[in-house]
N, C-alpha and C positions, 0 to 999 in steps of 0.2 A: 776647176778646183775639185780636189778629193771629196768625195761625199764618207760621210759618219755612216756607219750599218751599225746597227745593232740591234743584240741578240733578242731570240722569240720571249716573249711575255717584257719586254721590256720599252717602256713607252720612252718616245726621245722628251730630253729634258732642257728646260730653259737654264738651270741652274744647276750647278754640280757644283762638289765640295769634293776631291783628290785630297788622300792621305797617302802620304808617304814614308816607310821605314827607313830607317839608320841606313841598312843595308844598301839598300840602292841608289840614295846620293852621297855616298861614302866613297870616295877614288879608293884606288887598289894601292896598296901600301909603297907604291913606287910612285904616287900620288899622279899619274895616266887618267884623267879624266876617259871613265868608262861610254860607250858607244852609250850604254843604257839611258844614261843620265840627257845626253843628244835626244835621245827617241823622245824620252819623255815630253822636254819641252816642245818636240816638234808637232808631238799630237794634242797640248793644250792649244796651241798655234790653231790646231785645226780645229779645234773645237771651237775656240772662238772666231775662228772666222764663217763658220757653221752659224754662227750668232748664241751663242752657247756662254753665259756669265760662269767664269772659272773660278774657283777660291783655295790655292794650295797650304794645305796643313801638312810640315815637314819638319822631322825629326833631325837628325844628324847635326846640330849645335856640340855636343859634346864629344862625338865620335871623331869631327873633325878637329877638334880643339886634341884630341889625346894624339890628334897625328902629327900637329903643332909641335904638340910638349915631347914627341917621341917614347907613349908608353905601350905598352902591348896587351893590356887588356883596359878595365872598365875602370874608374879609380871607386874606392868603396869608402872613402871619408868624403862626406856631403862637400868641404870647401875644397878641397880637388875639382868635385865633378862641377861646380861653381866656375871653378877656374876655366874649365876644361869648355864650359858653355859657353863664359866671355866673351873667350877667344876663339872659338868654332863658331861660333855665331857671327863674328865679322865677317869669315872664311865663306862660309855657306852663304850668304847675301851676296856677298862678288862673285860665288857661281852662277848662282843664277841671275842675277841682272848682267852678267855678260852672256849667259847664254839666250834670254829672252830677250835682250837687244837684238839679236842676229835674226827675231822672230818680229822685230819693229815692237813689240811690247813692254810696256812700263810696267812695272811690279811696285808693291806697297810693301813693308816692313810691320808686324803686329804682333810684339808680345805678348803674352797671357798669363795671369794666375788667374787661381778661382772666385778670386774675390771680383775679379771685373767681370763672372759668368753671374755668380749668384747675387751679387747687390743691383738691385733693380736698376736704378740711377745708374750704373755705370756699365750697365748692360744693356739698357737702352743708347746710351750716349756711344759704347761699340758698333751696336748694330746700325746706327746713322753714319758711322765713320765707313764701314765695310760698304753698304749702299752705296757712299758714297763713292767710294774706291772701285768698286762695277761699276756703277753710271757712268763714268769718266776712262772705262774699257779697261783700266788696268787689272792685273791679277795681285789679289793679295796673298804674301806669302807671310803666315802663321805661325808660332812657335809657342808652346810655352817658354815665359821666361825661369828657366833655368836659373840664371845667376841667382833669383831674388826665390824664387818657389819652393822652399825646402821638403813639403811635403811632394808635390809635385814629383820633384826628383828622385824622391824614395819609390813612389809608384811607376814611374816613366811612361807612364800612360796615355801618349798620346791618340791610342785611336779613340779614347773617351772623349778627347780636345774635339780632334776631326769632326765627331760625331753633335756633340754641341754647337760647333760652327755652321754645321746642319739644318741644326735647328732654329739657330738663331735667322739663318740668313731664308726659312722657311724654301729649302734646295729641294728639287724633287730626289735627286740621286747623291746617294755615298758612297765614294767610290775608295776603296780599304787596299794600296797596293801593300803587299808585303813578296817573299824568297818561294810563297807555296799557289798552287792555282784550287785555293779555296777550301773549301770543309772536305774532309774525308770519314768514313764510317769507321776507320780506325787510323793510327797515325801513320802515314806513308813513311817517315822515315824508319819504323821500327818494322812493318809487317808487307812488303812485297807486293802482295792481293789485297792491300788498302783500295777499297773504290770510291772514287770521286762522285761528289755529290754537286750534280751543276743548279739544282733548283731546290728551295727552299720555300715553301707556299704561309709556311707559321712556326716561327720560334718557339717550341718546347722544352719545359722540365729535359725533354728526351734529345734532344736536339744540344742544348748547352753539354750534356754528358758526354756529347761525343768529342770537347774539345780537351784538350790539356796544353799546361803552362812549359813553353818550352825556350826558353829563354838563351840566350846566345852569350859571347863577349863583346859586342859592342850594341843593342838592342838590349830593350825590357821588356818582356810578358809573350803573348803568344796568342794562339787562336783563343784562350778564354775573352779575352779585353776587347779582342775584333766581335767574336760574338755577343759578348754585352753589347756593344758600339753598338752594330748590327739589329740587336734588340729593341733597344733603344729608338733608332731613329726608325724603323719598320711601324712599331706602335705607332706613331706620329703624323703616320701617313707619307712616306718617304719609301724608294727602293735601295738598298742597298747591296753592293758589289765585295766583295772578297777574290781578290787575283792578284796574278804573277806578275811582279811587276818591274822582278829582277832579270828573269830571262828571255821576257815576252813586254809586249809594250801594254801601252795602256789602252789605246785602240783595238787591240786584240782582246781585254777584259771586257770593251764595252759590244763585242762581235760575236768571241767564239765563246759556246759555253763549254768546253773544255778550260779555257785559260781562268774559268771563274767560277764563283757560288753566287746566283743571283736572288735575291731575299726581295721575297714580294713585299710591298705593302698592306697596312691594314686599308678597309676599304672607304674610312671617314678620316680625312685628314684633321687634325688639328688647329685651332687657330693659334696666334702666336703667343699670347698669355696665359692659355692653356700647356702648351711646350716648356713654357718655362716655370710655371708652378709643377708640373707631371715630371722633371727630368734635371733641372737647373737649379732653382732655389734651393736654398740652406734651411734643411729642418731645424728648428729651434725643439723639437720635445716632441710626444707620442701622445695619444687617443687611443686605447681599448674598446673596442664597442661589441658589444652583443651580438647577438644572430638576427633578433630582428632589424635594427638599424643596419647589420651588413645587407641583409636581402633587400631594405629599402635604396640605399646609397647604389647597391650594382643592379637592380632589378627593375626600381623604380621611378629612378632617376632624381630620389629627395634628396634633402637637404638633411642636414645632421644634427639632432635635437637632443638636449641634455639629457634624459632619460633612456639612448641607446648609449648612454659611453657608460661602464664601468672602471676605469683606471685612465690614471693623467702619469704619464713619464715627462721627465724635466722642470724646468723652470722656462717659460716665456710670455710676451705682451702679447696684448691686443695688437692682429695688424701680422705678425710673424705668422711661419709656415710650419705647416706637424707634419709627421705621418700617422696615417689611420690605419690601425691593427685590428685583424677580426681577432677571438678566443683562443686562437689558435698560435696569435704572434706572429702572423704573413701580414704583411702591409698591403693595403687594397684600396687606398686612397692619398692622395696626398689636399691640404688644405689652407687658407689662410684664416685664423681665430678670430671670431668677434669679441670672445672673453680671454683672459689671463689665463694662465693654469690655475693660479691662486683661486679666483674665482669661479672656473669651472669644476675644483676638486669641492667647492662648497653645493655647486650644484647640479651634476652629476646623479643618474638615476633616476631625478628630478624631472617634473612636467613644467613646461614650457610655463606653464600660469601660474607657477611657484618662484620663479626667479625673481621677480621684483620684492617679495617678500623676505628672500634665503639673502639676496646682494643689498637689499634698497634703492635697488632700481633697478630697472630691465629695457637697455640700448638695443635688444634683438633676441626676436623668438630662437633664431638660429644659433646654433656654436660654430658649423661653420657652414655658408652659407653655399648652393648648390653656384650658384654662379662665380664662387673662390676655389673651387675644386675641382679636382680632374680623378679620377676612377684609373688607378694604375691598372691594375690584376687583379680578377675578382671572381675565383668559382662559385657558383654560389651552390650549395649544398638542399 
């Protein structure tokens, strides 16, 4: 059997999570199922027979549906592109479970909006279904649901999807194939002497600058949305890949570091309720807090006490999730509230032994407590 190589700094992984663009499972408009699309399944095949749990996140729902209807670019009215997912969505599911039979592998079917990421309940109830769908060897193939996801399909954002899939399934590796082999210091397709950047040690302010949004006619977004992905599941304690996935295989992303950008991890992985309060959950409203309560929260490792918050943005319950702003308006925490906003705009400023007096009663020293929160980004000055 084939052995897996891959590339220096990159440790072999039990779990990977494959994103794929429009581009590359899109047949050629004479509709010639491309060699690429063959490659692909053949090196998940290997992967998992390497014993390697695979989870494919795949775009092309829409792309394939516009080759249905016979249109020549993207449609720009939401129930077009609705249409366009329907019916490309059937398309693309009979590619692949005929092509992964030919590999002996059964494949799972998983639509997605946001609402089954960010509602706890039905993000747990997901992640027992995808478990379950590894345990039993098969590959789950992923999609947002398009027909129903209106906002979704304004952004087309699926390397964000990929990237959550990630985290939910706690994967060591994200693997981001797109048409480019990875980050470049300047855009290769504009400047010639662009030079490729195969390693990536910490995502920077300086780092995100080097991407721009370059969007095609049948794809949405660009190296920005791979680098946030990127971002994202790094922080988490995960590595993530950026590679070519159109003119080179996937095996060669996970080998040569020409075909790719490899994004180290940070060095303390996350646990899993940590992931999903830091990167998944739905803010309900904002916390302003002060300098000292920042230096405490990223320095100290405390918990968040009514007297470091100066300002409440929104309206939310007890139990809902904020972000925390330092003075400045960067957000450098995310959290879940033991108080209301209502409640906390009354006590706010306020010392911890004053709340029961300010409320008439006091459920928790904390606003929000060190063990509901996770520390996104946090200089501290």
């Amino acid at each position: 059997m084939q052995q897996i190589k891959y590339r220096k700094h990159l440790a072999p992984p039990t779990t990977v999570v494959v994103k794929v663009g429009s581009r590359i499972v899109t047949p050629d408009r004479n509709l010639v199922r491309t060699r690429r699309i063959h490659a692909l399944m053949e090196d998940i095949a290997l992967l998992k027979k390497a014993g390697v749990s695979v989870a494919l996140v795949s775009s092309g729902a829409i792309a394939h549906g516009m080759l249905k209807l016979g249109l020549e670019s993207r449609p720009r009215t939401i129930p077009l592109q609705q249409a366009c997912a329907g019916i490309g969505q059937i398309t693309l599911m009979h590619m692949y479970e005929n092509l992964f039979a030919k590999q002996h592998i059964t494949i799972g079917q998983v639509l997605l909006t946001w609402d089954d990421l960010r509602e706890k309940k039905r993000y747990l109830n997901l992640r027992n279904a995808l478990f379950q769908l590894l345990a039993h060897n098969a590959v789950p193939i992923i999609n947002e649901n398009d027909s129903v996801g209106v906002e979704e399909i304004r952004f087309g954002d699926n390397d964000t999807l990929g990237a959550q899939v990630g985290l939910l399934l706690g994967a060591e590796l994200f693997v981001n194939l797109s048409d480019i082999n990875g980050l470049y210091d300047r855009n290769p397709r504009e400047h010639s002497d662009a030079r490729h950047i195969p390693l990536v040690e910490k995502i920077t302010p300086s780092v995100h600058q080097l991407a721009k949004k370059e969007g095609n006619s049948i794809g949405v977004g660009g190296m920005v949305t791979k680098l946030r992905a990127a971002d994202m599941v790094t922080r988490s304690g995960m590595y993530a890949l950026i590679g070519d996935g159109y003119h080179g295989r996937l095996c060669d992303v996970l080998s040569l570091e020409t075909a790719g950008t490899l994004f180290l991890p940070s060095k303390r992985k996350m646990r899993s309720r940590h992931r999903w309060i830091a990167f998944t959950g739905k803010s309900h409203g904002t916390l302003q807090v002060d300098e000292g309560a920042k230096q405490a929260l990223c320095s100290r490792g405390k918990s968040l006490l009514s007297a470091g918050i100066r300002d409440v943005g929104g309206t939310f319950r007890i139990g809902q999730m904020v972000d925390i702003h330092d003075k400045d308006g960067y957000m450098i925490a995310r959290g879940m509230v033991n108080y209301s906003s209502h409640e906390i705009r009354k006590i706010m400023g306020r010392r911890s032994n004053q709340i029961e007096n300010l409320l008439g009663q006091k459920a928790f020293d904390e606003v929000v407590h060190r063990n509901n929160m996770v520390v996104v980004r946090c200089p501290v000055t």
